[in-house]
C-alpha positions as CSV (number, residue, x, y, z in Angstrom):
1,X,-7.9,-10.6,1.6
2,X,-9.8,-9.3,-1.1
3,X,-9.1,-5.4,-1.7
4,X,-12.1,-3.7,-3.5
5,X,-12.3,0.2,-4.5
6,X,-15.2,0.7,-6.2
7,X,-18.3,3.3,-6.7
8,X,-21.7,3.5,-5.2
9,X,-23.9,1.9,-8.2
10,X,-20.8,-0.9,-8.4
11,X,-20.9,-1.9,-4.7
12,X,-24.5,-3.5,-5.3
13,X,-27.4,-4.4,-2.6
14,X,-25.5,-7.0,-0.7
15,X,-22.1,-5.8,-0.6
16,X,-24.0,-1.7,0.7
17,X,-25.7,-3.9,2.8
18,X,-23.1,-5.6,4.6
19,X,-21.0,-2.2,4.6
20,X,-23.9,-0.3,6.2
21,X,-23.9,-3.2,8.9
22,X,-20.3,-3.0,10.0
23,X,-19.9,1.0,9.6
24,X,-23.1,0.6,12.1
25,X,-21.7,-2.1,14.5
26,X,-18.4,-0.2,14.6
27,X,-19.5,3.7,14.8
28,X,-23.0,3.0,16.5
29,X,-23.1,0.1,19.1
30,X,-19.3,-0.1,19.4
31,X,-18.4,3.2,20.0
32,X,-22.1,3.7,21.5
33,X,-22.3,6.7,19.0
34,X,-25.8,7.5,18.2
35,X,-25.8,9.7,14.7
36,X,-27.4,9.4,11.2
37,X,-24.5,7.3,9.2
38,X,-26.3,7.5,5.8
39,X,-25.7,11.4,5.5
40,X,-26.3,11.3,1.7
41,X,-23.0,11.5,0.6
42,X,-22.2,7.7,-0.2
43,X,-23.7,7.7,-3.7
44,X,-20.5,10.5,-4.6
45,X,-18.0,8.6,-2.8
46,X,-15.4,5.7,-4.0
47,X,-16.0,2.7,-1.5
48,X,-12.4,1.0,-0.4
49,X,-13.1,-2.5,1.5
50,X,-11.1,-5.6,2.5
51,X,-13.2,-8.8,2.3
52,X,-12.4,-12.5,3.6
53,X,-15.0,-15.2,2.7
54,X,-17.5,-12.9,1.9
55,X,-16.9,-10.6,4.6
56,X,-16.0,-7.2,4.9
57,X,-13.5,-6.8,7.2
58,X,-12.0,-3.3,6.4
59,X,-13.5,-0.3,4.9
60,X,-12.9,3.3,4.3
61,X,-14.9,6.0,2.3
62,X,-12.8,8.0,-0.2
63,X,-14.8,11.5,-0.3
64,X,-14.2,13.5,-3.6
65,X,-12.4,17.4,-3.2
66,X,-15.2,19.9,-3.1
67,X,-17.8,17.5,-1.0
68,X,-16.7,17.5,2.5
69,X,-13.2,19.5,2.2
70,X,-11.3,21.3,-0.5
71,X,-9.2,18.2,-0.6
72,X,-10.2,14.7,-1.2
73,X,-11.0,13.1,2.2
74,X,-11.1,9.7,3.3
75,X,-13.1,8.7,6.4
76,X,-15.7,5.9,7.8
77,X,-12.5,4.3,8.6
78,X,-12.5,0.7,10.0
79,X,-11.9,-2.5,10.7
80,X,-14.5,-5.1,12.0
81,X,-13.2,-5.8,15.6
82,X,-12.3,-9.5,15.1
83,X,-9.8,-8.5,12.4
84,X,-7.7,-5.8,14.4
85,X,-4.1,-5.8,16.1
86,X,-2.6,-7.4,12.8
87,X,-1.8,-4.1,10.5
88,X,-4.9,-4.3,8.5
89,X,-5.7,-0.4,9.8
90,X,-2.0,0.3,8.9
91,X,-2.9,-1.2,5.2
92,X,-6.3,0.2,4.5
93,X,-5.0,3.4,5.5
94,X,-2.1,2.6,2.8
95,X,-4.4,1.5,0.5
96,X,-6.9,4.6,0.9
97,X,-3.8,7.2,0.2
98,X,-3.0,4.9,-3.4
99,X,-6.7,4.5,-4.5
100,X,-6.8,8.9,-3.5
101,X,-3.8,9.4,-5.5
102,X,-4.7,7.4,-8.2
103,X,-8.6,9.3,-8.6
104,X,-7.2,12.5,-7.6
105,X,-3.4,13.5,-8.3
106,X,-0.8,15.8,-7.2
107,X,-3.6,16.8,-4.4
108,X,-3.3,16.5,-0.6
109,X,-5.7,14.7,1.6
110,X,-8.0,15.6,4.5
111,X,-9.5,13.7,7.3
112,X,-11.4,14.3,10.2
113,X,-9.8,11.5,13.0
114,X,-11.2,10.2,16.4
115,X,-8.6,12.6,18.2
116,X,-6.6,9.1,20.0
117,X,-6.2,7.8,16.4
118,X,-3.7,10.5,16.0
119,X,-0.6,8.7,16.3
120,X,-2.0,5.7,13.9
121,X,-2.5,8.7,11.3
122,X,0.9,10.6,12.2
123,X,2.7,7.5,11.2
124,X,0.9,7.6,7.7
125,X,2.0,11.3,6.8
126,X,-0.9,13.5,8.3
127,X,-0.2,16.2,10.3
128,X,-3.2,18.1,12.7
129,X,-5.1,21.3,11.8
130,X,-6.1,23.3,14.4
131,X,-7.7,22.2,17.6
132,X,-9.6,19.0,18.9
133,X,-13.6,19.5,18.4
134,X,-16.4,17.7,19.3
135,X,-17.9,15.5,16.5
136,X,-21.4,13.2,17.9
137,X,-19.7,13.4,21.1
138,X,-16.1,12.1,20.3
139,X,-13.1,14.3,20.3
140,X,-12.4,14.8,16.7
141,X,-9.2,16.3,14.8
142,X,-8.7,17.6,11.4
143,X,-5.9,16.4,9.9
144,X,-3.7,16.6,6.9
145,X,-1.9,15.1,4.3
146,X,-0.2,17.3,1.4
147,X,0.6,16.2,-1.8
């Protein structure tokens, strides 16, 4: 696996293009969640992705403090469905919290989970913020990491 963290203008057309693609076979057709994915705030984010022979097979995006949350955030998580039940959630998520702490130190982290991930996130160091909300349809929960 090859681990990329990289900004907008580095990711170039193909590798956007082939992000855009999975986000939207995951978060759309998957999860049969019909919302506008390009919400203008990749061009400000750091792009994290796991790629195998040219394909992506993991990706998060790492949203600067100020943007979405007072804190940086990281969200978009995923993994393309053929690569899951190995630990490859367990080491983007991993991988997201370095590349965070590494642009941002000595500040906590915020995400915004599918409310059945929160187990998968509990087990990483966040800790939920209030109460389940509706997000496109999907039970959604805030949750934090400190620093």
């Amino acid at each position: 696996m090859n681990w990329h963290c990289e900004d907008f203008d580095a990711l170039g057309v193909q590798r956007l293009y082939a992000l855009l693609r999975l986000r939207a076979e995951v978060f759309v057709v998957e999860q049969r969640c019909f919302y506008v994915d390009a919400d203008g705030l990749d061009p400000q984010c750091l792009h994290l992705s796991g790629w195998q022979a040219g394909v992506p097979l993991a990706y998060a995006r790492l949203v600067p403090p100020g943007l979405k949350a007072v804190a940086p955030c990281i969200g978009r998580v995923l993994t393309a469905p053929a690569a899951r039940a190995c630990g490859l959630g367990h080491e983007l998520v991993s991988r997201s919290l370095a590349a965070c702490a590494t642009h941002w130190p000595g500040q906590g982290i915020t995400l915004y989970a599918q409310a059945h991930l929160r187990n998968f996130y509990e087990r990483h160091g966040f800790a939920a913020v209030g109460d389940v909300f509706d997000e496109d349809g999907i039970p959604h929960l805030r949750m934090d990491k400190k620093a």
